[in-house]
Kinemage of the C-alpha trace (Angstrom):
@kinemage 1
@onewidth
@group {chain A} dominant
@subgroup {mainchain}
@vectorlist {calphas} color= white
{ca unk a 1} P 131.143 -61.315 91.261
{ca unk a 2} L 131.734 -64.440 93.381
{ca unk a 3} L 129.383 -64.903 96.281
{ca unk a 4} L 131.095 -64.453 99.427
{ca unk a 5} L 128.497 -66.178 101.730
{ca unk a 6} L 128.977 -68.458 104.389
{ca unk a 7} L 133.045 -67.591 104.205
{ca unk a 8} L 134.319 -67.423 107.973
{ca unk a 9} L 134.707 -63.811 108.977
{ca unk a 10} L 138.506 -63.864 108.180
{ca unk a 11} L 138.179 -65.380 104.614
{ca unk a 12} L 135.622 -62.799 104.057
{ca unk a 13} L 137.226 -59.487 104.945
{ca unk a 14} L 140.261 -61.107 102.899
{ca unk a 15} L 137.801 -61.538 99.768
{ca unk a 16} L 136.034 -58.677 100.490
{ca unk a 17} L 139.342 -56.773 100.308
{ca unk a 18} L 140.245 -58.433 97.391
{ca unk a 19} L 137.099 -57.419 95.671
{ca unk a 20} L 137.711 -53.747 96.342
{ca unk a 21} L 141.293 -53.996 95.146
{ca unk a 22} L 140.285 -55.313 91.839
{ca unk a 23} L 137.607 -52.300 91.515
{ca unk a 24} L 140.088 -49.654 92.757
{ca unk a 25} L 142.286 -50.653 90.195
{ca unk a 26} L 139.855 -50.436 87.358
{ca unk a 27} L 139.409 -54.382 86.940
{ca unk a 28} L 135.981 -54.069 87.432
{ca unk a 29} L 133.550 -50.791 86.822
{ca unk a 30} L 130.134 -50.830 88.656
{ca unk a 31} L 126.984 -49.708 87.185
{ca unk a 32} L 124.259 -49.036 88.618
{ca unk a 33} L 122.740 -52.016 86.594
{ca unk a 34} L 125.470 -54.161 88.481
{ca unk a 35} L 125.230 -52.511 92.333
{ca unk a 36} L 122.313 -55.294 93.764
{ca unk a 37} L 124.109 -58.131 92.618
{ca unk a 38} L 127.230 -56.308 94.690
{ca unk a 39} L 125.218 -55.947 97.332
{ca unk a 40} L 123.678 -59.577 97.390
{ca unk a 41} L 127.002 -60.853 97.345
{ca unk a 42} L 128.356 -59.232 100.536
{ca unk a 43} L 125.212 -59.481 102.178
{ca unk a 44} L 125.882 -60.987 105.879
{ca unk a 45} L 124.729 -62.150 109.073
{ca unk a 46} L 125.912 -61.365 112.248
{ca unk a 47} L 125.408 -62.375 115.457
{ca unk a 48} L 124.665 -60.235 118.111
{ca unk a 49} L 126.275 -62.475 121.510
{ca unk a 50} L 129.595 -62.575 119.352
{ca unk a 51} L 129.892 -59.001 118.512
{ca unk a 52} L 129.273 -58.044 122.237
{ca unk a 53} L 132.166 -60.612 122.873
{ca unk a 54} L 134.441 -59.294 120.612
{ca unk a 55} L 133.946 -55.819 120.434
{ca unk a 56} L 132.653 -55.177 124.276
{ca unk a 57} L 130.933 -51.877 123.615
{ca unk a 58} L 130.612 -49.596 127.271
{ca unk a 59} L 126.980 -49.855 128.950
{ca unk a 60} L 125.434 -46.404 129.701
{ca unk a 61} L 121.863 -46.266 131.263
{ca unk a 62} L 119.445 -44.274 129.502
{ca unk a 63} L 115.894 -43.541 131.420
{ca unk a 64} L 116.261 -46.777 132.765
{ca unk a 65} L 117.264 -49.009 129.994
{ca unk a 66} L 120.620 -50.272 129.457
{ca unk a 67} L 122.043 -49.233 126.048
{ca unk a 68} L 125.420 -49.973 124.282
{ca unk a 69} L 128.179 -47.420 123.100
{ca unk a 70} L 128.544 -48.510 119.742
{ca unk a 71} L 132.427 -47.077 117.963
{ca unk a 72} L 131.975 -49.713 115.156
{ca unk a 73} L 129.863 -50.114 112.129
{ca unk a 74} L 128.784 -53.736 111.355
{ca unk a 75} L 129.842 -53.094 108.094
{ca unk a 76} L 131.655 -55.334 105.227
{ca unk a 77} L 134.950 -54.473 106.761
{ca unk a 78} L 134.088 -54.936 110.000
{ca unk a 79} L 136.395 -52.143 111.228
{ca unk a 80} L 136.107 -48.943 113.259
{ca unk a 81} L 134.645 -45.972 111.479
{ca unk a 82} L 137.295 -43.915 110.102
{ca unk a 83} L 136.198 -41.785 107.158
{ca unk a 84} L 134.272 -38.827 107.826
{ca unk a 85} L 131.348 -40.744 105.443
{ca unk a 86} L 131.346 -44.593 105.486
{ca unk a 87} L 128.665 -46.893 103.473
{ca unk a 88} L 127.951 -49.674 104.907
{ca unk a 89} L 124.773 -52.296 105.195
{ca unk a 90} L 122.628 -53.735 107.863
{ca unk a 91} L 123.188 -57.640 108.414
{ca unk a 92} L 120.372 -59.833 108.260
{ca unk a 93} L 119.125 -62.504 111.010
{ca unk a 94} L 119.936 -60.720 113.772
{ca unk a 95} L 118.821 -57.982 116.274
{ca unk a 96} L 121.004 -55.344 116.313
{ca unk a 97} L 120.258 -54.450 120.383
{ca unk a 98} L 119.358 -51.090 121.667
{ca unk a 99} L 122.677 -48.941 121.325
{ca unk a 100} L 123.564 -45.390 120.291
{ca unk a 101} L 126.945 -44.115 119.086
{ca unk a 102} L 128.733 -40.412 118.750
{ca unk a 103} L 128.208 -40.125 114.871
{ca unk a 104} L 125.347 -39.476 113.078
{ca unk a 105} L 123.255 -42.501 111.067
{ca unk a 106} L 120.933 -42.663 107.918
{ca unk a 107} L 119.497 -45.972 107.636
{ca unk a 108} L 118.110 -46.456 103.756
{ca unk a 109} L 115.916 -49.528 102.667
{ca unk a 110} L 117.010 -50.242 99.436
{ca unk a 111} L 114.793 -53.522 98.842
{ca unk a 112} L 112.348 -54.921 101.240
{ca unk a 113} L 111.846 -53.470 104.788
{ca unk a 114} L 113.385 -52.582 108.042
{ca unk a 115} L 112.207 -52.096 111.517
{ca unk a 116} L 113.728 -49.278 113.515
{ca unk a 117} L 112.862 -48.373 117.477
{ca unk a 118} L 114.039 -45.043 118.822
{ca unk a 119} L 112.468 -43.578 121.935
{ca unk a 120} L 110.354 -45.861 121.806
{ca unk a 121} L 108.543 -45.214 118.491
{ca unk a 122} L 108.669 -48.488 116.277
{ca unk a 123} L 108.876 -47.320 112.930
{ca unk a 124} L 108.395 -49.646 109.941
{ca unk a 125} L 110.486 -48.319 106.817
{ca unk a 126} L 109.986 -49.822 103.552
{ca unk a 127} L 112.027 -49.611 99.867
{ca unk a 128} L 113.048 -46.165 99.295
{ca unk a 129} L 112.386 -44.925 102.533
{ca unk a 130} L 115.150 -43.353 105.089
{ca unk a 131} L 115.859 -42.248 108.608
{ca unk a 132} L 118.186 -39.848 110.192
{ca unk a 133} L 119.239 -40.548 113.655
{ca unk a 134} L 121.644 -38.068 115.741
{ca unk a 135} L 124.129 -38.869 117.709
{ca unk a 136} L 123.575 -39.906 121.302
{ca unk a 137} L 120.347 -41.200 120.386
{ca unk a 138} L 119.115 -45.025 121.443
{ca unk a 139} L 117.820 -46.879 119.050
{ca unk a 140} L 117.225 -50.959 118.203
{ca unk a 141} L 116.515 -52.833 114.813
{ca unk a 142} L 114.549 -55.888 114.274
{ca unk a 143} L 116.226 -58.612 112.361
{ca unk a 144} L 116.059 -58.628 108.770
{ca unk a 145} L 115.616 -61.183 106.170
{ca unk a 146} L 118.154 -62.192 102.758
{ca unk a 147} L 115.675 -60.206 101.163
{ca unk a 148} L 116.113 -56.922 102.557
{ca unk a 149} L 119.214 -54.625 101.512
{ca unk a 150} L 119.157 -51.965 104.431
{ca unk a 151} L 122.385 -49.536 103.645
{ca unk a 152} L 123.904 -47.153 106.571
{ca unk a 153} L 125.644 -44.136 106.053
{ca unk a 154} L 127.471 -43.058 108.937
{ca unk a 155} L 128.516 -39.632 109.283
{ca unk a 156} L 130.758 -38.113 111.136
{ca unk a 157} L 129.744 -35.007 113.220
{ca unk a 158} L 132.416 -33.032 111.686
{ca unk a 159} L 131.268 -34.002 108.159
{ca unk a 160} L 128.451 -31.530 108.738
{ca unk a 161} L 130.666 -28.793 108.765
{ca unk a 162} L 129.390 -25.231 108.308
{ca unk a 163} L 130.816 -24.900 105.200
{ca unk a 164} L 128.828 -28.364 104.154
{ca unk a 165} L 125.642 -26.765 105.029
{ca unk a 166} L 126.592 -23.288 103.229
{ca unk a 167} L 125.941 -25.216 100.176
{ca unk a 168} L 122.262 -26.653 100.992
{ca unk a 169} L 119.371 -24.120 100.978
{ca unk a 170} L 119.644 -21.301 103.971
{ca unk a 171} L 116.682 -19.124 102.558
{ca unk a 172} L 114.066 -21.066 104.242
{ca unk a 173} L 113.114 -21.705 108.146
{ca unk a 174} L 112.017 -24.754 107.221
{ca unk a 175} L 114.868 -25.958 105.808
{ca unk a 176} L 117.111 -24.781 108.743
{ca unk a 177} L 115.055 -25.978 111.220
{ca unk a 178} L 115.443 -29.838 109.447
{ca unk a 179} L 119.103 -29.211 108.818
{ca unk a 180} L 118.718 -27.985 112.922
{ca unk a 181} L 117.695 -31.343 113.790
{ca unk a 182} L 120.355 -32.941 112.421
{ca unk a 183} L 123.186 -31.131 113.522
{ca unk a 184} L 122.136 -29.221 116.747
{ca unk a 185} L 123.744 -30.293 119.845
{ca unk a 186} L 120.650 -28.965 121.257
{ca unk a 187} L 118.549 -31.922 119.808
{ca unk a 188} L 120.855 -34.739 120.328
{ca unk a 189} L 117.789 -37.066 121.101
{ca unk a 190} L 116.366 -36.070 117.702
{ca unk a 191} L 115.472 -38.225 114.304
{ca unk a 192} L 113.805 -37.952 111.302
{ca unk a 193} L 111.842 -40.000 108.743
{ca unk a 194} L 111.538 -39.356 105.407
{ca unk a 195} L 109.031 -41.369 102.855
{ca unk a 196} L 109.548 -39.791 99.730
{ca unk a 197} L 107.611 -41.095 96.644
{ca unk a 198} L 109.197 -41.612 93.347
{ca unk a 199} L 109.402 -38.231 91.714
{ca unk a 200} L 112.275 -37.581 94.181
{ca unk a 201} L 114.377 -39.788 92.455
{ca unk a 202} L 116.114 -40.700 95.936
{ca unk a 203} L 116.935 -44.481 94.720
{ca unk a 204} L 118.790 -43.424 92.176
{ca unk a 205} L 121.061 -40.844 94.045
{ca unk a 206} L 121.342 -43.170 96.222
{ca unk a 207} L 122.251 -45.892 93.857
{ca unk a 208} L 124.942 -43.591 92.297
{ca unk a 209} L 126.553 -42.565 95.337
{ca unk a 210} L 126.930 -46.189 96.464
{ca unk a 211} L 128.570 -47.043 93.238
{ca unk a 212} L 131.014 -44.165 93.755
{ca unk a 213} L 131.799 -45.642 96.988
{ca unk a 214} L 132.469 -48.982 96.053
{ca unk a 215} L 133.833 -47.888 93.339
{ca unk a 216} L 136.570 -45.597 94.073
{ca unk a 217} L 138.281 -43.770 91.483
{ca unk a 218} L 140.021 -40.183 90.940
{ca unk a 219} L 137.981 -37.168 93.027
{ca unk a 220} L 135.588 -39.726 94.223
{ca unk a 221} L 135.682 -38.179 97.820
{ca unk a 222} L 134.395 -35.113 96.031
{ca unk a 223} L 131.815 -36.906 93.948
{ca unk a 224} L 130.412 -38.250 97.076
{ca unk a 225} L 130.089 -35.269 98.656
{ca unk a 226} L 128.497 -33.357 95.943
{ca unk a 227} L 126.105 -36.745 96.044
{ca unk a 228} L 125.285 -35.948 99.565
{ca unk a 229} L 124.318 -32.293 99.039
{ca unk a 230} L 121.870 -33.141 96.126
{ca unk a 231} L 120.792 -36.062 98.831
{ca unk a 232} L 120.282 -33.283 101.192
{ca unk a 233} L 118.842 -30.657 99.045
{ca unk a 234} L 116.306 -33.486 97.205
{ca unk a 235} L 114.545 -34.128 100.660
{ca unk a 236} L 114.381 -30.510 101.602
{ca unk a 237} L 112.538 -29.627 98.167
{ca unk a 238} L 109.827 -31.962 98.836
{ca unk a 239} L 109.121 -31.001 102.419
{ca unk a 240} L 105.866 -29.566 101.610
{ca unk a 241} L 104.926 -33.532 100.662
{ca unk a 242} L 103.204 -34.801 103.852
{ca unk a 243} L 104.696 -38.388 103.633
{ca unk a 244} L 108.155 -37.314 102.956
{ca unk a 245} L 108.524 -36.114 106.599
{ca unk a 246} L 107.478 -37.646 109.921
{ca unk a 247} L 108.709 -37.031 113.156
{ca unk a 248} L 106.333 -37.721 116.041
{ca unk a 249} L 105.012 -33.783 116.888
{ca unk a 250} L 107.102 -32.316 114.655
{ca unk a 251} L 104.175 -32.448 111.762
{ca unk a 252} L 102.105 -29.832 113.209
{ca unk a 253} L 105.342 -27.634 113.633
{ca unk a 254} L 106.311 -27.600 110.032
{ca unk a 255} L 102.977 -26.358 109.755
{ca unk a 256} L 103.590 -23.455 112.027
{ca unk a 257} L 106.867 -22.967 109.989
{ca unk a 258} L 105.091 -23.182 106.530
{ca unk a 259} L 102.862 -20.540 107.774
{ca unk a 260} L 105.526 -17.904 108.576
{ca unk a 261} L 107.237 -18.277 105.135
{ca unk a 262} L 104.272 -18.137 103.315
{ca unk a 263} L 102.471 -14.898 105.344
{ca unk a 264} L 106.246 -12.978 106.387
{ca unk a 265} L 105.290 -9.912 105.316
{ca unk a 266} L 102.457 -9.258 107.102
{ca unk a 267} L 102.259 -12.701 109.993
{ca unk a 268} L 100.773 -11.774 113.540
{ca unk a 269} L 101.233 -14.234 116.072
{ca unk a 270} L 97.425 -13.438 116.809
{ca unk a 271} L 96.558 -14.294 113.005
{ca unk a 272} L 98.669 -17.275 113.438
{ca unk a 273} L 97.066 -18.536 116.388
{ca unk a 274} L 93.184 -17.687 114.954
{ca unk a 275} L 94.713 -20.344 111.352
{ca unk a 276} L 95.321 -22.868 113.606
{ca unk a 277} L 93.459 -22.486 116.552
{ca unk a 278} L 95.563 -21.995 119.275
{ca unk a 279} L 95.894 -19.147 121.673
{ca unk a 280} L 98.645 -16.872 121.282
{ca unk a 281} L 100.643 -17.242 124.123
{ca unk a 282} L 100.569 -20.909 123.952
{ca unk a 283} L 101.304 -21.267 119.844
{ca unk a 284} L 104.797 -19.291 120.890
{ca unk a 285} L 105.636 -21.451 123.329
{ca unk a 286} L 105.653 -24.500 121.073
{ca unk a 287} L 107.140 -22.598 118.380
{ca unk a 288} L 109.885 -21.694 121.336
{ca unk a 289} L 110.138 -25.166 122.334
{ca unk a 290} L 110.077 -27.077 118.908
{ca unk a 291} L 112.591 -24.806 117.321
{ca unk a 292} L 114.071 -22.780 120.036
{ca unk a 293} L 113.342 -19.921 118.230
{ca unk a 294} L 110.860 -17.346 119.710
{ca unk a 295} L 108.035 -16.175 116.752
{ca unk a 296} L 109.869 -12.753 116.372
{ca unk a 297} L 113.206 -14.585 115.661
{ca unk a 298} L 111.196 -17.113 113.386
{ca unk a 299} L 109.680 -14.010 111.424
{ca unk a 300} L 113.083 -12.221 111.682
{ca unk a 301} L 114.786 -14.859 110.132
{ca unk a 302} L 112.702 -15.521 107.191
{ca unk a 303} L 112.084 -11.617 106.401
{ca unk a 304} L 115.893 -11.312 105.951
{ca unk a 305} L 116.314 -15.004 104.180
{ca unk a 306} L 114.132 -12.767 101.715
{ca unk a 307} L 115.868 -9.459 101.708
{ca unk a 308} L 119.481 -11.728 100.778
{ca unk a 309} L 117.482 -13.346 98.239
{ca unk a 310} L 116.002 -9.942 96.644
{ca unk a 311} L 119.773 -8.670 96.858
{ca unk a 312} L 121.090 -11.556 95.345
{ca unk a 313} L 118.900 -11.447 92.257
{ca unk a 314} L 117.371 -8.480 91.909
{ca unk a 315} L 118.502 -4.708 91.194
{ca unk a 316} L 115.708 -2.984 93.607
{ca unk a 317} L 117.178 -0.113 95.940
{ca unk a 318} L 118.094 -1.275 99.755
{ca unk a 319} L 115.042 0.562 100.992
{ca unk a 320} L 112.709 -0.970 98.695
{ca unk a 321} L 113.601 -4.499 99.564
{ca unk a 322} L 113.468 -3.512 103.289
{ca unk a 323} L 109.192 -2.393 102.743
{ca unk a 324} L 109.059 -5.349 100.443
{ca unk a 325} L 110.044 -7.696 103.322
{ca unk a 326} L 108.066 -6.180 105.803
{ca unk a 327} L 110.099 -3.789 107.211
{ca unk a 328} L 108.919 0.188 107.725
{ca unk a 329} L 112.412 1.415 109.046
{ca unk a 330} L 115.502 0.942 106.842
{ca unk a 331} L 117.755 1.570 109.849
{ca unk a 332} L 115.974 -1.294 111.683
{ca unk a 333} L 116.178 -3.186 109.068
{ca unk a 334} L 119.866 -2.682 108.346
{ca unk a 335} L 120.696 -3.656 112.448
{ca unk a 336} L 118.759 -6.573 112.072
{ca unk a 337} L 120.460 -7.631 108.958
{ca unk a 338} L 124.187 -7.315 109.943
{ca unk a 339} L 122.966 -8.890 113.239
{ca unk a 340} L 122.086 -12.559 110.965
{ca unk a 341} L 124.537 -12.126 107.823
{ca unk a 342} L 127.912 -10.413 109.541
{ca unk a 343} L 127.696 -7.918 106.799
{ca unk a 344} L 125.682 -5.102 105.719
{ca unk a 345} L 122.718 -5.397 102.633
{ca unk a 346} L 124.974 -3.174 100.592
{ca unk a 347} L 128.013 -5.286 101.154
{ca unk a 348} L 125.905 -8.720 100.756
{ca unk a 349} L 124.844 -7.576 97.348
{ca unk a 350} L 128.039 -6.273 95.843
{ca unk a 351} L 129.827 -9.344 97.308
{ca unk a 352} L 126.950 -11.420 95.304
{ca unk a 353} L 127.111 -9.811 92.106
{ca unk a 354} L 130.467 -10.459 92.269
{ca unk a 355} L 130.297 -14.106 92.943
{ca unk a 356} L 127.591 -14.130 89.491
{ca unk a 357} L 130.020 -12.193 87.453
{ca unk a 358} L 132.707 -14.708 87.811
{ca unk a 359} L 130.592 -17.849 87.688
């Protein structure tokens, strides 16, 4: 591919566009093999007094500080944000100031490292390393070298649609509360690190969905979607890992969480609090204020998570599954269940034999 550095930034969005052509009409076909030396290519500085000029983002004040609105992603098209999921990367030599926008960012380091601030935590990413950042949520990055490939993917709040999130895990607390963080209008102010090690294979989903973007072709929309959801479902597996997840207090929480799945049947806030220490009365009100979920909705949740999975893929009688979960009253357990699913046991498990008999 022809290097496109040093172009003006006309002459480049006119080659860039004439790059994309060529590879939307099958001229070209990336590989994976071929996606760095895309990359390189496109690779560009920007400077941070000219896009201030030109694109003269709103200044809010945020606990003190001034911060921009942000509606544009310094990306190779340099144009507003339109799809629901855009791929984009981070330009090098500059500082991209402290800013925040109403869409939700992942920031990947695909070669080298990146620098991130938000709320004040400096956090120092390196390859194969990521970070979610919600929407509303200031944040700065330090200025990069040619040598580091930092991709964005911007998504739009709507792309995490209910029926997006259907598809990722729901039988786990932990796994909700992470998908929570995300999406929650609760947690605006919220972001999360992930430093998964090579087992997880992120790179390479990474690397494929990238060449799916650049690469468009027939159902490629879909493709990238289905890319995102094993994107999604890969860091949620390895949650137990203690480097693949950091998020300033949040540690000690999943923890708390890990606990409850593991000890359901049986957990006592009072056992809890004599595992790790803390009193009672105290260990439910960080629970309450980590997740906004009190311990009984916590335990709830993940006793009935169970029951759906036991109906799902299992034959035992309603009452059965109710004791198995933890539950001495079938009635009870019956309220409780219709209160989370909408439906009743009996109904959830005829619906999902259904669903298997079909597949």
């Amino acid at each position: 591919m022809k290097q496109l550095l040093g172009l003006t930034p006309g002459l480049f969005y006119i080659k860039m566009r004439e790059m994309i052509t060529r590879i939307e009409k099958g001229c070209d076909t990336m590989e994976r093999s071929e996606l760095e030396s895309f990359l390189k290519s496109v690779h560009f500085e920007i400077d941070k007094e000219k896009v201030v000029k030109e694109y003269q983002p709103s200044i809010v004040t945020v606990d003190g500080e001034e911060v921009f609105l942000f509606s544009k992603g310094f990306d190779i098209n340099d144009s507003p944000i339109a799809e629901n999921i855009s791929i984009s990367q981070q330009p090098y030599h500059s500082v991209i100031p402290l800013h925040m926008h109403d869409y939700i960012e992942m920031m990947f380091v695909y070669r080298g490292s990146c620098t991130v601030t938000v709320k004040g935590n400096k956090v120092v990413l390196e390859k194969g390393e990521l970070i979610f950042i919600n929407k509303e949520t200031p944040h700065s990055v330090d200025a990069t070298t040619k040598k580091d490939l930092i991709i964005n993917i911007i998504m739009k709040q709507d792309y995490l649609s209910p029926s997006f999130l259907r598809r990722l895990s729901q039988k786990s607390i932990i796994s909700q509360f992470m998908i929570e963080s995300l999406v929650s209008t609760r947690k605006q102010n919220h972001f999360l690190i992930f430093r998964p090690d090579e087992k997880t294979k992120i790179i390479e989903i990474m690397e494929n969905m990238m060449c799916e973007f650049f690469d468009r072709d027939f159902c490629s929309e879909e493709i990238i979607d289905s890319y995102m959801i094993v994107l999604f479902s890969t860091l949620l597996r390895y949650h137990n890992d203690p480097t693949t997840y950091e998020r300033s207090n949040d540690s000690s929480l999943l923890e708390f969480l890990r606990y409850i799945e593991e000890h359901y049947q049986d957990c006592s806030l009072v056992d809890m609090g004599q595992r790790f220490g803390f009193h009672p009365s105290y260990l439910s009100t960080l629970l309450k204020k980590g997740t906004g979920k009190s311990f009984k909705e916590l335990l709830q949740i993940q006793r009935l998570n169970q029951a759906a999975l036991f109906l799902s893929h299992s034959d035992l009688p309603i009452p059965q599954i109710a004791e198995e979960v933890g539950y001495s009253s079938v009635t009870f357990f019956y309220k409780k269940f219709k209160e989370l699913f909408q439906e009743t046991p009996y109904s959830y498990k005829e619906k999902h034999r259904y669903d298997k008999t079909t597949q």
